[in-house]
C-alpha positions as CSV (number, residue, x, y, z in Angstrom):
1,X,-26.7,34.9,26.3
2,X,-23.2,35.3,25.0
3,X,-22.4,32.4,23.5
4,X,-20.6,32.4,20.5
5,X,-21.0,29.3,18.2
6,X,-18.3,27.0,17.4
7,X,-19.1,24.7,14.6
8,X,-17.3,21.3,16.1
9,X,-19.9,21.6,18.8
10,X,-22.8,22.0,16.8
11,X,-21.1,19.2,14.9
12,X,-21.1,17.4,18.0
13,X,-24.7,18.2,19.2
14,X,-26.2,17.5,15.9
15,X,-24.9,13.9,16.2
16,X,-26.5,13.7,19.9
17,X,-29.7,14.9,18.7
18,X,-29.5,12.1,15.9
19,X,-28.3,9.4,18.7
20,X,-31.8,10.3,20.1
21,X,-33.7,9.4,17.2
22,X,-32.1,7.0,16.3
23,X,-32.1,5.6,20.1
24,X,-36.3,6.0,19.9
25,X,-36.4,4.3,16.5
26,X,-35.3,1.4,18.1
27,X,-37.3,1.5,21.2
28,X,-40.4,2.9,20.2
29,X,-40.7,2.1,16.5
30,X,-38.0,-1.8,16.4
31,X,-39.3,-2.3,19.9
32,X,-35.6,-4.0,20.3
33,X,-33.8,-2.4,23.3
34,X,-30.6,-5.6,22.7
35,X,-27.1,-4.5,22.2
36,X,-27.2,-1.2,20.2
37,X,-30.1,0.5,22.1
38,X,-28.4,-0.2,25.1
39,X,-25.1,0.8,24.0
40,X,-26.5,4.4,22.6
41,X,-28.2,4.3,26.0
42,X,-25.3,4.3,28.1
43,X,-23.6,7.7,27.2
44,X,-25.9,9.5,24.8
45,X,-27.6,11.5,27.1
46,X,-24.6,12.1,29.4
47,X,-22.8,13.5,26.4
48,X,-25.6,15.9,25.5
49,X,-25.5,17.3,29.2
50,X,-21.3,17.4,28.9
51,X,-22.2,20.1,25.9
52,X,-24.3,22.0,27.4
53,X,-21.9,22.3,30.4
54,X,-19.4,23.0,27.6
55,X,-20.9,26.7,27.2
56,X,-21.6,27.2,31.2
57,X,-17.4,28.9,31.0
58,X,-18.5,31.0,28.4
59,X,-22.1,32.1,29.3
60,X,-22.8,35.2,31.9
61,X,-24.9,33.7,33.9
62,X,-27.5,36.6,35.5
63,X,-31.1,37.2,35.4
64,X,-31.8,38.3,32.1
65,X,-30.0,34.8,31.1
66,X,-32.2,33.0,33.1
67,X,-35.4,34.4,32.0
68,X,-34.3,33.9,28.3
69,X,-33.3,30.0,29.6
70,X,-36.8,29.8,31.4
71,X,-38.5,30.7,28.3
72,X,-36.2,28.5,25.6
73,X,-36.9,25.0,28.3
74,X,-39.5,25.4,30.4
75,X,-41.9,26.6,27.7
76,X,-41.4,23.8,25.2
77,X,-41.7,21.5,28.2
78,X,-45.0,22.7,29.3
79,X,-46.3,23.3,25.8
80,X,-45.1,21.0,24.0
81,X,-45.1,18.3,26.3
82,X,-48.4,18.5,27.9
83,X,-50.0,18.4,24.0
84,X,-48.0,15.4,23.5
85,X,-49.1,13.4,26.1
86,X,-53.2,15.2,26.3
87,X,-53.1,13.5,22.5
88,X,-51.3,10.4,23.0
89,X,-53.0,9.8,26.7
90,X,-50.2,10.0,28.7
91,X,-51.6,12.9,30.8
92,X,-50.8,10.8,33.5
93,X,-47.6,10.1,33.2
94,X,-46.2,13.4,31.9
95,X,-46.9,15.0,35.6
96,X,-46.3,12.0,38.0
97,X,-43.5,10.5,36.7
98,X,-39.3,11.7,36.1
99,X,-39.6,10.7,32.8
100,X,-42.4,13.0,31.9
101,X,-43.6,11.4,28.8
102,X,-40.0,12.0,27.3
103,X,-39.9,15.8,27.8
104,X,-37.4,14.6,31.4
105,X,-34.5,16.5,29.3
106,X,-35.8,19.8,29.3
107,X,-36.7,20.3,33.0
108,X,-33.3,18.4,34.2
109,X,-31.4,21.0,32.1
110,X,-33.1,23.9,33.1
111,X,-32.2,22.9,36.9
112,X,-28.9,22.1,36.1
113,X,-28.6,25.8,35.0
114,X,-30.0,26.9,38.2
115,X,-27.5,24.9,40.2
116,X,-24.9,25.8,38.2
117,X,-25.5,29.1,39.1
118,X,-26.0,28.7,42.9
119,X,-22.6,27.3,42.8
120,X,-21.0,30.2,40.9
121,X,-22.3,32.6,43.6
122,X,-21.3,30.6,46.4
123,X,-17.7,30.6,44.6
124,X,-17.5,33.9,44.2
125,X,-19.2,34.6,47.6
126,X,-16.5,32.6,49.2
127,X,-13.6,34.0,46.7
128,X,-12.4,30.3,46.3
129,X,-10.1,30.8,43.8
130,X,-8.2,27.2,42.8
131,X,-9.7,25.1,40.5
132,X,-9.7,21.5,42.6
133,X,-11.6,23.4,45.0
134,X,-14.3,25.0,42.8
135,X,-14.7,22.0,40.9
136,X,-15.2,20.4,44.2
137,X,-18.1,23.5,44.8
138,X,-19.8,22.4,41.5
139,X,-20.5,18.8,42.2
140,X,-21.5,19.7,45.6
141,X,-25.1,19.0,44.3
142,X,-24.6,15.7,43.0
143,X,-22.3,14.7,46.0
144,X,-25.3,15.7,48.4
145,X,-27.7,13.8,46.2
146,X,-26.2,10.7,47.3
147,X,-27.8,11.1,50.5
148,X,-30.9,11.2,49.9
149,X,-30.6,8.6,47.0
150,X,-34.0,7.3,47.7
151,X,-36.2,10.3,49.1
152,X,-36.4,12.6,46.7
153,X,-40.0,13.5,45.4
154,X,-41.1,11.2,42.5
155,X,-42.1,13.7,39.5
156,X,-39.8,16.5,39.9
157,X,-37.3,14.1,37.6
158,X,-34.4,15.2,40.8
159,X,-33.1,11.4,40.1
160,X,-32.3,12.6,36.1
161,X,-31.1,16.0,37.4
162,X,-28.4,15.0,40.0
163,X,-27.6,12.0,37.5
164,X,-26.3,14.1,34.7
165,X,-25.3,16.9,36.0
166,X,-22.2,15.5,36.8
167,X,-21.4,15.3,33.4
168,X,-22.8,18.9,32.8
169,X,-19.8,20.1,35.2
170,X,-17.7,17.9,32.5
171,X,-18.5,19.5,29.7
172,X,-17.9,22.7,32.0
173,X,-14.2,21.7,32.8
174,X,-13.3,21.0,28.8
175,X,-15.1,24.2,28.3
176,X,-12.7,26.2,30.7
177,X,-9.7,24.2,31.4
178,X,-8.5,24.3,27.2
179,X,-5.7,21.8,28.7
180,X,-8.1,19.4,28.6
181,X,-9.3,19.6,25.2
182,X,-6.4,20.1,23.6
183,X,-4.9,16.4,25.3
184,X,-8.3,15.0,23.2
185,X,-6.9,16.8,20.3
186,X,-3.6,14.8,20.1
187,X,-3.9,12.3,17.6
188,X,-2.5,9.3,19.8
189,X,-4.8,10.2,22.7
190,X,-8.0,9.7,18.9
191,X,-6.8,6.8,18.3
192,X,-6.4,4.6,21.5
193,X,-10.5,6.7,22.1
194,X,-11.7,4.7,19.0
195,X,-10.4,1.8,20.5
196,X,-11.7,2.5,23.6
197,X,-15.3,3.3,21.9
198,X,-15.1,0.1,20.0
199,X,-13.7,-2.3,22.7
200,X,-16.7,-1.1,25.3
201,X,-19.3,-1.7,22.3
202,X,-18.1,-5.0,22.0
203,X,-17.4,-6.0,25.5
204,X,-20.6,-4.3,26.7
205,X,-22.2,-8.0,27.9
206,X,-18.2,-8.7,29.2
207,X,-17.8,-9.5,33.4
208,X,-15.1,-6.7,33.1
209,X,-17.1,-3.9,32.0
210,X,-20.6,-4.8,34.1
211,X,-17.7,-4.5,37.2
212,X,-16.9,-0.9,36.2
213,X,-18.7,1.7,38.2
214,X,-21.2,2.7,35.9
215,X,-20.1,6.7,35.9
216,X,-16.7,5.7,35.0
217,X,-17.8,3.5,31.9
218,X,-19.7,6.8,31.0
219,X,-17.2,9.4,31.7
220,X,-14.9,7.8,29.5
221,X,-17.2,6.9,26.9
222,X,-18.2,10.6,26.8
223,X,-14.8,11.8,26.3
224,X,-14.2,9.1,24.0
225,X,-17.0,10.6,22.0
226,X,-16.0,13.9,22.1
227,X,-12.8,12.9,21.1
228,X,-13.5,11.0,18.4
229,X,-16.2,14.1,16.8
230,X,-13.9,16.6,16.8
231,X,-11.6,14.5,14.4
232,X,-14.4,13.4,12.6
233,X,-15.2,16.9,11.9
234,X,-12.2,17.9,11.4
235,X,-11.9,15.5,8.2
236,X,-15.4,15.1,7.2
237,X,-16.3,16.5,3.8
238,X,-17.2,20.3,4.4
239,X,-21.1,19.5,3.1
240,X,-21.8,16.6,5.4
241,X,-20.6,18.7,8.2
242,X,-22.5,21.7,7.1
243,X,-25.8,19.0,7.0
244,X,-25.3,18.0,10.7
245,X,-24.5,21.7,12.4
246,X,-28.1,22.3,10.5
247,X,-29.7,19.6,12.0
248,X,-28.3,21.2,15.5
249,X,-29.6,24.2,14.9
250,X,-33.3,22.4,15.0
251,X,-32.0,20.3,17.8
252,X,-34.9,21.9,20.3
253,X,-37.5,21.2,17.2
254,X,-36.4,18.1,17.0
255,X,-36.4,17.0,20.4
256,X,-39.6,18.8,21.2
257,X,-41.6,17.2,18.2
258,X,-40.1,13.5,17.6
259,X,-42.4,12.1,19.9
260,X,-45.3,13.8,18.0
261,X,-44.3,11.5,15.0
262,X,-42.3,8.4,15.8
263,X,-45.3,6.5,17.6
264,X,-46.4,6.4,13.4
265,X,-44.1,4.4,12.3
266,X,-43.9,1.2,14.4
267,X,-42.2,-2.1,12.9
268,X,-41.1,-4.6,14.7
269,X,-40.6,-6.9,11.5
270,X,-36.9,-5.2,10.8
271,X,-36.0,-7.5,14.3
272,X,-35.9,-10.1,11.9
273,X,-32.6,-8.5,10.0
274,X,-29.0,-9.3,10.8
275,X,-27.6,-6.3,13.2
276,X,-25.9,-4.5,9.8
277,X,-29.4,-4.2,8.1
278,X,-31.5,-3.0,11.0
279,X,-28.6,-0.5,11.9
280,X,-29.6,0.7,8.5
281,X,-32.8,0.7,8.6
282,X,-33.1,2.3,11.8
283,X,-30.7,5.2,10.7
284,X,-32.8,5.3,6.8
285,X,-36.2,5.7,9.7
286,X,-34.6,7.8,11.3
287,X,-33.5,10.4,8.8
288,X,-37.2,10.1,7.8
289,X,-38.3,11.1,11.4
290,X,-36.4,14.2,11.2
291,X,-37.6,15.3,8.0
292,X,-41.2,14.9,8.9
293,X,-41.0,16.5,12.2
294,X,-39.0,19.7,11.0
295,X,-41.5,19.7,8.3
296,X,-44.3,19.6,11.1
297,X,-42.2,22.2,13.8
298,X,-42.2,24.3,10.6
299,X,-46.3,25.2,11.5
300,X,-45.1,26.2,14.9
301,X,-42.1,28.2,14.0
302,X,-43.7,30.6,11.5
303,X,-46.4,31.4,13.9
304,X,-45.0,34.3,16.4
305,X,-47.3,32.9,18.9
306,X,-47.1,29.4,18.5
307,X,-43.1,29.1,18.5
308,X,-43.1,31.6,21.8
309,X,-45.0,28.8,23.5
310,X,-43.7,25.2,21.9
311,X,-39.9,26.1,21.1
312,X,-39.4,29.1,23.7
313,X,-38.7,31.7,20.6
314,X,-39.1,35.3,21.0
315,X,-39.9,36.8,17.4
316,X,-40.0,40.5,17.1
């Protein structure tokens, strides 16, 4: 696929995949969806499609790299999805509805791919060469999607697709234009983003921030995030770091077998504790989570077969 790794993304990504967690703890196991749910809620996802986009510049994007992308998404989603919901009786709801029993993620990001990649040939077809203009080509798609806001086929998750790829093309832009990333670099542009991050957590309930345009609240809160990581990384003790790039590299474990274990550990007594003690108790739960369910993807991933089918791994 030709992408190289670079270890402040997987930094980055191993934080997302520990936002998601830690975003189900609280929904599925607190059953509390008040003011951190909702704040993880508003950008988490958007900032996992922005670093995905983030590799689209670098990535030669051809038929052998989408059979290998078919395989690595598509396969986990069937698999491991339709045996999530066959035991957990939501059969049902995995194939009529966008959110597909959770597994939503998997086939949005797969089609974002494939749109990508329409794009890129119509660029290149047209030999559009300026940048406004084939940014303008990329969100094409989403633009479009605007029309037909409320027609699009229930079940196909289109509604999660369109919604994030937006922010896919973002992570696409900060992948190619290095301008870009290197103005979230500068220390000044840090520190007014962690006041930023901090004022919109705050001010989330606030008359100001409920007038914002949703996308913009999340576009900045993205590159806030993004932002902020990279410094975080940057300054983090070298083991800690090491710990959360690990946890990346499981990220499709992880997001493929969470479901498979959280439902276990409902609690809805830790509603009771002040915000500060149910933050960590969520994040203690959490860390749990993911050490069971690597433990469990462990009995797929050995198995040749098994991790070709559940986590889109070719072993030779």
């Amino acid at each position: 696929m030709n992408m190289e790794r670079i270890e402040y993304i997987d930094f980055m990504k191993g934080i997302a995949i520990f936002l998601v967690v830690l975003g189900h703890v609280y929904q599925f196991c607190f059953k509390d969806t008040g003011q951190i749910f909702q704040f993880i809620y508003i950008f988490h996802m958007p900032f996992f499609f922005l670093l995905s986009g983030y590799f689209a510049q670098r990535t030669k994007v051809n038929v052998d790299f989408f059979k290998k992308k078919t395989i690595s998404l598509l396969f986990p989603f069937v698999f491991g999805g339709s045996l999530f919901a066959l035991l957990n009786g939501q059969m049902q709801a995995y194939i009529h509805s966008d959110f597909h029993a959770g597994y939503w993620f998997l086939w949005s990001l797969w089609h974002c791919w494939l749109l990508f990649a329409l794009m890129l040939k119509i660029i290149e077809w047209l030999k559009i060469k300026y940048g406004v203009l084939q940014i303008g080509v990329f969100l094409l798609p989403f633009l479009i999607s605007k029309l037909f806001n409320d027609s699009t086929p229930y079940g196909l998750s289109f509604s999660f697709t369109f919604a994030f790829y937006r922010f896919f093309i973002l992570g696409y832009m900060i992948g190619k234009y290095k301008w870009m990333e290197s103005w979230l670099s500068k220390e000044l542009v840090q520190a007014i983003c962690l006041i930023l991050f901090v004022l919109f957590y705050c001010m989330a309930d606030s008359a100001f921030v409920k007038a914002l345009p949703m996308t913009v609240v999340q576009v900045l809160l993205c590159l806030a995030f993004f932002s902020l990581l990279k410094y975080i990384y940057l300054v983090c003790n070298h083991k800690v770091g090491r710990y959360v790039i690990g946890v990346d590299k499981k990220s499709l474990h992880l997001y493929v077998f969470h479901y498979y274990i959280i439902y276990s550990f409902t609690c809805e007594a830790f509603n009771n504790l002040s915000i500060g003690w149910q933050m960590l108790a969520a994040c203690c739960v959490s860390f749990l989570i993911i050490l069971l369910t690597l433990s469990f993807a462990c009995l797929f991933e050995k198995n040749r077969f098994l991790s070709y089918l559940f986590l889109g791994k070719i072993k030779q």
